[in-house]
C-alpha positions in Angstrom: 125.1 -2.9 65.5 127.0 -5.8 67.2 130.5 -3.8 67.1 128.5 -0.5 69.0 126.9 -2.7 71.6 129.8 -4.1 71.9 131.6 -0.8 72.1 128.7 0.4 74.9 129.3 -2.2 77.1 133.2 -2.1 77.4 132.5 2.3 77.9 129.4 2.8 79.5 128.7 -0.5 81.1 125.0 0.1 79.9 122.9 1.7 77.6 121.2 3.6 80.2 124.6 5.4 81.0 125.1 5.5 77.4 121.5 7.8 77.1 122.9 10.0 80.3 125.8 11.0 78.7 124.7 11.4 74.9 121.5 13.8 76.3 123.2 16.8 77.0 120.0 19.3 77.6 118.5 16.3 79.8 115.1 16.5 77.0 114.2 13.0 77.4 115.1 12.6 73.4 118.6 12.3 71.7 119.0 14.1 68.2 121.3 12.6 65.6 123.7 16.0 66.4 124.2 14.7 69.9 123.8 11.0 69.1 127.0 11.6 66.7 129.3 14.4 68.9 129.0 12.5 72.0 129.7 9.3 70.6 132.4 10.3 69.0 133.8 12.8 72.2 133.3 9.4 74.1 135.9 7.5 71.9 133.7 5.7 69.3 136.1 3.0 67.3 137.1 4.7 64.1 135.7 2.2 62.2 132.2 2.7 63.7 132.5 6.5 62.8 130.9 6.0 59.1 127.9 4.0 60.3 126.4 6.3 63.1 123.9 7.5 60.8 122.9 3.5 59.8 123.3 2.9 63.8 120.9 6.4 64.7 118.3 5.0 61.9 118.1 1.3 63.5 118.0 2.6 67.0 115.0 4.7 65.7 112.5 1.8 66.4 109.0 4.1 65.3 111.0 5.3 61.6 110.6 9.2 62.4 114.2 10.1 62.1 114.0 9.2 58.6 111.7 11.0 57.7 111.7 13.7 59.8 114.0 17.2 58.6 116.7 17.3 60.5 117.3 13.7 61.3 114.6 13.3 64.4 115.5 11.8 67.6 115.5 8.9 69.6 114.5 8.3 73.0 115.6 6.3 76.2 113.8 3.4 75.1 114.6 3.1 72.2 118.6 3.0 73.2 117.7 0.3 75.9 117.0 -1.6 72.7 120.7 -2.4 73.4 120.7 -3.7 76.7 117.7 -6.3 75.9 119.2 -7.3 72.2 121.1 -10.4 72.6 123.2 -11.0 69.8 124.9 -14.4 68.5 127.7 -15.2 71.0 130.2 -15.6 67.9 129.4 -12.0 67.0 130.8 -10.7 70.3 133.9 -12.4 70.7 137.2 -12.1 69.3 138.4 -15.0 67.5 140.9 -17.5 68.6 143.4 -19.1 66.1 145.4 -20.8 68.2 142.5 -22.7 69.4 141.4 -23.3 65.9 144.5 -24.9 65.0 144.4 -27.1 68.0 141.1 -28.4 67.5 141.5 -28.6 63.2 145.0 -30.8 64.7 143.2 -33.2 67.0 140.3 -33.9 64.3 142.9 -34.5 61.7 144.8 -36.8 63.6 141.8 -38.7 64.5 140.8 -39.4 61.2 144.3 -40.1 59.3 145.0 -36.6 58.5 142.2 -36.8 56.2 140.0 -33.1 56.3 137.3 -34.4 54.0 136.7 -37.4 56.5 137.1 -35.0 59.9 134.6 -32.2 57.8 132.1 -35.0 57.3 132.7 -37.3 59.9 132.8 -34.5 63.2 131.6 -31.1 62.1 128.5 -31.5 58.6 127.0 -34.5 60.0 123.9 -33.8 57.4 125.9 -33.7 54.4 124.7 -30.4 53.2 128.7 -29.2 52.8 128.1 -25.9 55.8 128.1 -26.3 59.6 126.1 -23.6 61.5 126.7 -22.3 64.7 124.1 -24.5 66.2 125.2 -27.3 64.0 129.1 -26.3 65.2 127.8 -26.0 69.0 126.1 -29.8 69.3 128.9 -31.2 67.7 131.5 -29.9 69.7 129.8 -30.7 73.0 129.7 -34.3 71.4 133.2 -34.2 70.5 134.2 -32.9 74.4 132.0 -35.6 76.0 134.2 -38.1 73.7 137.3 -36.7 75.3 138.4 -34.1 72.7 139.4 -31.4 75.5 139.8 -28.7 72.3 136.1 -28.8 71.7 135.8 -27.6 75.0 138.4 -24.4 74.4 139.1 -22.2 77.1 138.7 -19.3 75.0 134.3 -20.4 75.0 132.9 -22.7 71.4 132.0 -18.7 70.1 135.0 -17.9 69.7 136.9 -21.2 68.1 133.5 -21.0 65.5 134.6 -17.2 65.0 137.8 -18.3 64.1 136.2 -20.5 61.2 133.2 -18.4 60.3 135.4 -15.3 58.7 132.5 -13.5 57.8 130.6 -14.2 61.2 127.6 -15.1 58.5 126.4 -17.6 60.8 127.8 -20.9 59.1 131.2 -22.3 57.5 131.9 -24.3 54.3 134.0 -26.5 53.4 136.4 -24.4 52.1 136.5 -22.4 55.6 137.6 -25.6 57.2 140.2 -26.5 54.5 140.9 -24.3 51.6 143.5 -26.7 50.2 141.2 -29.7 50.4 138.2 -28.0 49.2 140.0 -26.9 46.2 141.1 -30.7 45.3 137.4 -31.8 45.7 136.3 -29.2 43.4 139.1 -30.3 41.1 137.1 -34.0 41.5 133.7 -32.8 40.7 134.7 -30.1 37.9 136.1 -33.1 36.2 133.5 -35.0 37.0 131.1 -32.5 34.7 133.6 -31.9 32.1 133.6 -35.8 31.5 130.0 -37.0 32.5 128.1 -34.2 33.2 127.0 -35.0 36.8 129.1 -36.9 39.7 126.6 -39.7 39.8 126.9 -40.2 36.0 131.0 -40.3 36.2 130.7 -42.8 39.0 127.8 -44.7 37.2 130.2 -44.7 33.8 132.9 -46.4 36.0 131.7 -49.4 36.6 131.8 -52.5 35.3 128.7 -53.2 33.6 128.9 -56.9 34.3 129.1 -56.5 38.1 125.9 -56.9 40.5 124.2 -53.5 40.5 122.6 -54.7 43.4 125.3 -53.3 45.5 126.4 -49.7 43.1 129.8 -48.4 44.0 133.5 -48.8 42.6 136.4 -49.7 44.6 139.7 -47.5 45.0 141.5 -48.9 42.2 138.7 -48.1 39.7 138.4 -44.8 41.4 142.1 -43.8 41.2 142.5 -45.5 37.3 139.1 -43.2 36.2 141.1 -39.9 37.8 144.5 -40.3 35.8 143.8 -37.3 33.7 142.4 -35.4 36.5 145.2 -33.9 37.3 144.8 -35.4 41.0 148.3 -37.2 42.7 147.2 -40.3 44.1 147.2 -39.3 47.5 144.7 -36.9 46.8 142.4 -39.6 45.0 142.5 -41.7 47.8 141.6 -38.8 50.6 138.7 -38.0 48.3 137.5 -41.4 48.2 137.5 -41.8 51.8 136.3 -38.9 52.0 133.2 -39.8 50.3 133.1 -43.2 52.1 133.1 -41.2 55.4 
């Protein structure tokens, strides 16, 4: 529904003008027959072509054209539906990779060319491993009052998160951010299970039961010697450790 609001703005400007020129006999009511030929005699994106009668059915705000023999019809209205619908910004722009990779640059350089630390540290500041676009949208006004100019993109926040969000779900993973580093952290925490059954229980079988538990944690050395059969380099140990420091 996005894409052919999209598409009525850019052609008709409105959805007003969009009723004038789908309502050939000037009845007041468009049928599905019309709906379809004059979207299509208007230029209707090829992709969209397959969905008018999903697009007729959630214009249709009372439910009659699907029940109704022959399709139904909808009315003015009900197609200026589209003019006071205001979709999520990231859902009508196009997105921008170049700025992506500027602003994925500047966060790694900040922190060490570590992702884990920039993902926890500048975009999931709650820990819960996805960034919505709200979430994405305070952070990156935080990051541009901080003096981070490519949280501030020319291209508009929507489309840099568009560029992240693939799937325009609404949030971003990890993996989104960094594929590469996601995959080594799920290398970490698979092993993790296959050797302790939870993350907390690996970490809680690496340390030294003498120590003072009043202060639980392992150091980097313990860390890296307890992931030598991990199949991680050492490199990656240590970004997954600050990682979880972060």
């Amino acid at each position: 529904l996005t894409a052919f609001k999209k598409w009525v703005l850019e052609r008709f400007g409105t959805a007003d003008a969009l009723f004038t020129a789908l309502d050939d006999d000037r009845s007041g009511t468009v049928t599905f027959k019309e709906f379809s030929t004059g979207c299509k005699g208007h230029g209707l994106p090829e992709r969209l072509k397959d969905t008018l009668k999903t697009l007729f059915l959630l214009l249709d705000s009372d439910g009659a054209s699907a029940t109704t023999k022959g399709g139904g019809s909808i009315d003015k209205d009900e197609i200026l539906f589209l003019d006071k619908w205001e979709p999520p910004p990231y859902l009508m722009v196009e997105p921008d990779h170049a700025a992506r990779r500027a602003f994925q640059n500047v966060l790694l350089a900040k922190h060490n060319t570590n992702s884990f630390v920039a993902w926890r540290r500048a975009l999931d500041k709650d820990s819960s491993m996805r960034v919505s676009f709200e979430e994405f949208t305070i952070q990156c006004q935080v990051l541009a009052r901080s003096g981070i100019s490519e949280a501030a993109p020319q291209c508009g926040v929507a489309a840099l998160y568009a560029s992240i969000d693939h799937d325009r779900s609404g949030w971003f993973t990890f993996k989104d951010w960094d594929e590469e580093s996601h995959a080594r952290l799920l290398t970490f925490v698979n092993y993790c299970r296959t050797e302790a059954g939870t993350c907390m229980n690996w970490l809680r079988r690496c340390m030294d039961p003498s120590a003072d538990r009043t202060n639980e944690g392992i150091d980097f050395k313990t860390f890296a010697n307890n992931l030598q059969a991990s199949g991680l380099a050492r490199s990656q140990r240590l970004e997954i450790f600050e990682g979880l420091q972060a």
